[in-house]
C-alpha positions as CSV (number, residue, x, y, z in Angstrom):
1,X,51.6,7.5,20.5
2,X,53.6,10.7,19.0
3,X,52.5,14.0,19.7
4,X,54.3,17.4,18.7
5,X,53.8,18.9,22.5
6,X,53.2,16.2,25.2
7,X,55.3,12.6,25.3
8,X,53.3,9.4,26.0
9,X,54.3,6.3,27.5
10,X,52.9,3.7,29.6
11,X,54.4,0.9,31.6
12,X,52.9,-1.2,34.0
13,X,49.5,-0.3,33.7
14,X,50.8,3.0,34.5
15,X,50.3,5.7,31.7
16,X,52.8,8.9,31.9
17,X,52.0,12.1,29.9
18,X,54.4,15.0,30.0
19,X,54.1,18.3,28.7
20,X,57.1,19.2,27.1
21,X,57.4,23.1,26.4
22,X,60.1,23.6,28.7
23,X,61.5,26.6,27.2
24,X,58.1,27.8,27.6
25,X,57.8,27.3,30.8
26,X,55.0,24.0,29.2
27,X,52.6,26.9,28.8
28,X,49.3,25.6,27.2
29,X,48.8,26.5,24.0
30,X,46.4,25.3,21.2
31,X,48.2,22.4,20.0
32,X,48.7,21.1,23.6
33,X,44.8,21.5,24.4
34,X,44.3,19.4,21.1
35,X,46.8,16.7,22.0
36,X,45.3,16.1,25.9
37,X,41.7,15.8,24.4
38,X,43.3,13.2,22.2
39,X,45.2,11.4,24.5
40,X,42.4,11.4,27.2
41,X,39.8,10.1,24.4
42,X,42.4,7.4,23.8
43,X,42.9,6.5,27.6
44,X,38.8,6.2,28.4
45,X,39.4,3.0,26.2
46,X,42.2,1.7,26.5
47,X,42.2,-1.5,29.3
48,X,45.8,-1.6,29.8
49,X,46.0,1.8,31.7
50,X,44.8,1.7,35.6
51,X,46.4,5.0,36.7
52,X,47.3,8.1,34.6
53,X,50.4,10.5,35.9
54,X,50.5,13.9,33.9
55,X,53.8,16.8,35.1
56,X,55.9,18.8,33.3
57,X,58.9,18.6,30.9
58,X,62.2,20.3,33.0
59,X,62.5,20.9,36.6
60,X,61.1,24.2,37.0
61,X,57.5,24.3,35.8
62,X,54.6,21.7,36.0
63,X,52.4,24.3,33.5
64,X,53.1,27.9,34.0
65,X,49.8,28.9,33.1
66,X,48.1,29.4,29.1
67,X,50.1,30.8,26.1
68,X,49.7,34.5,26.9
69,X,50.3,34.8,23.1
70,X,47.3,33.3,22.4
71,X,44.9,34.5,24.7
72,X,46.0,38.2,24.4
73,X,44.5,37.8,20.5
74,X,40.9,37.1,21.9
75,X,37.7,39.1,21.8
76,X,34.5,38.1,22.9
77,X,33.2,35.5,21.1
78,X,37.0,33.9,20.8
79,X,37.2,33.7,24.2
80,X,34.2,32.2,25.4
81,X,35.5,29.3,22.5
82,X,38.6,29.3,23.9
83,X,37.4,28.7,27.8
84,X,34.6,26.3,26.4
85,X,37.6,23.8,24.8
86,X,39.6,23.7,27.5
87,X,37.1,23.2,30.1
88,X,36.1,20.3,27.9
89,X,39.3,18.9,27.7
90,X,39.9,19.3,31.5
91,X,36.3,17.7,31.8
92,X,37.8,14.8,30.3
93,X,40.3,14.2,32.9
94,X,37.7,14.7,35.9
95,X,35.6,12.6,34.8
96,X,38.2,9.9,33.4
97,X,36.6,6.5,35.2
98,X,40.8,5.7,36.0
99,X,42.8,7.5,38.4
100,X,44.5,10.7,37.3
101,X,47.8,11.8,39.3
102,X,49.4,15.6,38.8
103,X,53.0,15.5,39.8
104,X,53.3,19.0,40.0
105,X,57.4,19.9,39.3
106,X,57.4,23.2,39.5
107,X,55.1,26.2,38.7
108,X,51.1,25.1,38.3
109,X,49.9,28.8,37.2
110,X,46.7,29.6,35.9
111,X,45.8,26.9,33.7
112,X,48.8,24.9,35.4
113,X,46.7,25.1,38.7
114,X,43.6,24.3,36.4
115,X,44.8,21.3,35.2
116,X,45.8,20.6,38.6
117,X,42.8,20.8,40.3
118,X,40.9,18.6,37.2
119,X,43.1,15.9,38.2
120,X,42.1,13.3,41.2
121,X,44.9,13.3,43.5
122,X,47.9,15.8,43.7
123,X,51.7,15.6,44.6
124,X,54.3,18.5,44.3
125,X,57.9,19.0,44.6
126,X,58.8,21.9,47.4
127,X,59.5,24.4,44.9
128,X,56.1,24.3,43.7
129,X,54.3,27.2,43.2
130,X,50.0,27.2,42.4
131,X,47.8,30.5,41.9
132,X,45.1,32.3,39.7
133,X,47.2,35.2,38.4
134,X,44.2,36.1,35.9
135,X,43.2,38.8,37.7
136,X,46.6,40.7,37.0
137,X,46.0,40.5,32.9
138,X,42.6,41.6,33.3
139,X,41.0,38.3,33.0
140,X,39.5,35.1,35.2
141,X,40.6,31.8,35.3
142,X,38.3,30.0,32.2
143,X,39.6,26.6,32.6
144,X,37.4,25.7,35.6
145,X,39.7,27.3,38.2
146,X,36.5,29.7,39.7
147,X,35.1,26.5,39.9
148,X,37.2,23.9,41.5
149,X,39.3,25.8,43.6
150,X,36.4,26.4,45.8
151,X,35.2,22.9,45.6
152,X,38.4,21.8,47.2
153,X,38.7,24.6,49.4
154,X,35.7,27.0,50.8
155,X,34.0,30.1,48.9
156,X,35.9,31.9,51.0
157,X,39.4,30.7,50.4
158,X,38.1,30.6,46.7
159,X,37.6,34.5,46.2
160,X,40.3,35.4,48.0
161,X,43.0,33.5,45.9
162,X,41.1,34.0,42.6
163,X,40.4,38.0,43.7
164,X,44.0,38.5,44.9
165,X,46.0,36.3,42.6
166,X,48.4,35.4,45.1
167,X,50.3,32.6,44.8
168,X,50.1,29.2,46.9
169,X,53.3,27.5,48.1
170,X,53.6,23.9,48.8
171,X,53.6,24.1,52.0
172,X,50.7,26.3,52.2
173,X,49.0,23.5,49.5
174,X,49.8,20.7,51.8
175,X,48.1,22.5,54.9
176,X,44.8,23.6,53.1
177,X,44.6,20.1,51.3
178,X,45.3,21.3,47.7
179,X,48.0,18.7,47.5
180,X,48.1,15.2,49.4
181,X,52.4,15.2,49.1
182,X,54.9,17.4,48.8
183,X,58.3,15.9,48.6
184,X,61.9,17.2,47.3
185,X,62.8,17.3,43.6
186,X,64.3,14.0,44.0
187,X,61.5,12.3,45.9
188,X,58.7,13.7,43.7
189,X,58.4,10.8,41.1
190,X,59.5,8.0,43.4
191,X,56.8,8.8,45.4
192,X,54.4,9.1,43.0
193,X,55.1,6.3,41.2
194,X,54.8,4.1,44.9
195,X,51.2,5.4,44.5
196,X,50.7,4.2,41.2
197,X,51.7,1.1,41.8
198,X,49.4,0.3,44.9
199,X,46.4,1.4,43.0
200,X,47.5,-0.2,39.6
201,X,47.4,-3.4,41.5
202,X,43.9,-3.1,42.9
203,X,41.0,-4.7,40.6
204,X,40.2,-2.2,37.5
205,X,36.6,-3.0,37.7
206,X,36.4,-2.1,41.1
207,X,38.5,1.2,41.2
208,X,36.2,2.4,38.3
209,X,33.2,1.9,40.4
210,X,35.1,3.6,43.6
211,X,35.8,6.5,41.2
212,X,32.1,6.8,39.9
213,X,30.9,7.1,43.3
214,X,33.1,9.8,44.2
215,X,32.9,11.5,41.2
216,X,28.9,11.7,42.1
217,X,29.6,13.6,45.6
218,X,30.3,16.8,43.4
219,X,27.5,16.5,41.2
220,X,24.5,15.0,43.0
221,X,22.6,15.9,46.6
222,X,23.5,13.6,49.2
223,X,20.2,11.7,48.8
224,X,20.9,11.2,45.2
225,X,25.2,10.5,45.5
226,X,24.1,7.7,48.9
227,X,21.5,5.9,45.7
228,X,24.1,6.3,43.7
229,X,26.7,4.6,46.1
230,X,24.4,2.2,46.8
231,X,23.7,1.1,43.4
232,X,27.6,1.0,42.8
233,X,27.8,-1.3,45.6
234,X,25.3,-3.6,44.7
235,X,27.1,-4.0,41.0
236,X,30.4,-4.6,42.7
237,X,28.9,-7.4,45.0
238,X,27.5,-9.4,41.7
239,X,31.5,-9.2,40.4
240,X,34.2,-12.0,40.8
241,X,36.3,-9.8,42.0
242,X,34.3,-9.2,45.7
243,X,33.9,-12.8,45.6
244,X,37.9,-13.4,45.4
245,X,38.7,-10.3,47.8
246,X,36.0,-11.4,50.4
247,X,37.0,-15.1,49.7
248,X,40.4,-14.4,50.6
249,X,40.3,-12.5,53.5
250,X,38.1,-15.2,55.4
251,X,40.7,-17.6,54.3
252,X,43.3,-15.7,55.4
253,X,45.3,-15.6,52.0
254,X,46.4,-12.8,49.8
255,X,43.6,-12.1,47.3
256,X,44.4,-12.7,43.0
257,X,42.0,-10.3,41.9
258,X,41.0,-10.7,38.3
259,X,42.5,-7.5,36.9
């Protein structure tokens, strides 16, 4: 797949998207909003991707934040478009049914940090840097930041990064759980990719039900999200695949899952 601001490959199961802006810092911009909604439609359907890994072009910045070129254009019904596409696009990756990895490089600003927090597990280099700066150009976050960032902290932790616009390190990501890695420049995408690999391997059909289920815990009551589960489970217990794993572990042999 070619694309003007993002590069595309995928190996292994394992689908890589790069932003690639790096004299601008991979700064979201129109195009780049278009070209992840496209590329994220295309990986919904496509079998031959298990896990998704999305970073940045150079070594400083994962995403620096949104084209402040853009955005400084804006009025009010503009901007409420504007939010409204890329909180659709970001819904995309959420709610993708495979895996989605940020391997944060660098700075993960504004709608860097958004993109971020959209995505299902997080690794960073030690040099990287998240915040919601908004609030110092006279704006919020509009990508979805006032609303995951409290999700995967507390409220309080919430108002206090959106309200001051202070910036996260990655150690201080690591400690409040923002980030499940952080590892040196040279270690990021090693490490990453080790990830990838282990859940690439695992049985499609039974990863997308995993990420279903978890997917539920944010949007239903417990009463509902433990149906849910339960439903989930049941399907995965009519599949070949629970057969083979459950098969092979009373035989004690090493499982050939039907991916």
């Amino acid at each position: 797949m070619k694309f003007e601001t993002i590069l595309f490959s995928c190996e292994n199961h394992i689908a890589k998207i790069t932003i690639n802006r790096p004299d601008k810092l991979n700064a979201l911009n129109a195009t780049v909003i278009k070209e992840l909604s496209e590329v994220f439609d295309f990986l919904s359907k496509d079998e031959n991707t298990r896990v998704v890994i999305i970073t940045g072009a150079g070594p400083k910045a994962f995403v620096a934040g949104a084209d402040i070129s853009e955005i400084n254009r804006l009025d009010t019904i503009s901007g409420k478009s504007f939010a409204e596409l890329g909180q659709e696009v970001f819904n995309k990756i959420e709610k993708l049914s495979k895996p989605v990895i940020a391997m944060v490089n660098g700075f993960a600003l504004g709608g860097g940090s958004e993109l971020a927090w959209a995505c299902h597990i997080r690794f960073s280099s030690g040099n990287a840097k998240f915040g919601q700066p908004e609030i110092n150009l006279g704006i919020i976050p509009g990508y979805g930041g006032t609303q995951r960032l409290p999700r995967l902290l507390n409220q309080g932790y919430g108002y206090y990064y959106i309200l001051t616009g202070e910036n996260i390190d990655a150690d201080m990501a690591l400690k409040l759980g923002l980030v499940q890695g952080v590892f040196s420049p040279e270690e990021l995408e090693p490490a990453v990719m080790k990830v990838a690999t282990a859940i690439a391997s695992k049985p499609a059909d039974i990863v997308s039900f995993a990420m279903k289920a978890v997917h539920a815990s944010g949007d239903f009551g417990l009463k509902e999200g433990l149906a849910y589960e339960a439903s989930l489970f049941g399907l995965c217990c009519g599949t070949d695949n629970f057969k083979e794993g459950t098969s092979a572990f009373l035989e004690k042999r090493k499982p050939e899952f039907n991916k």
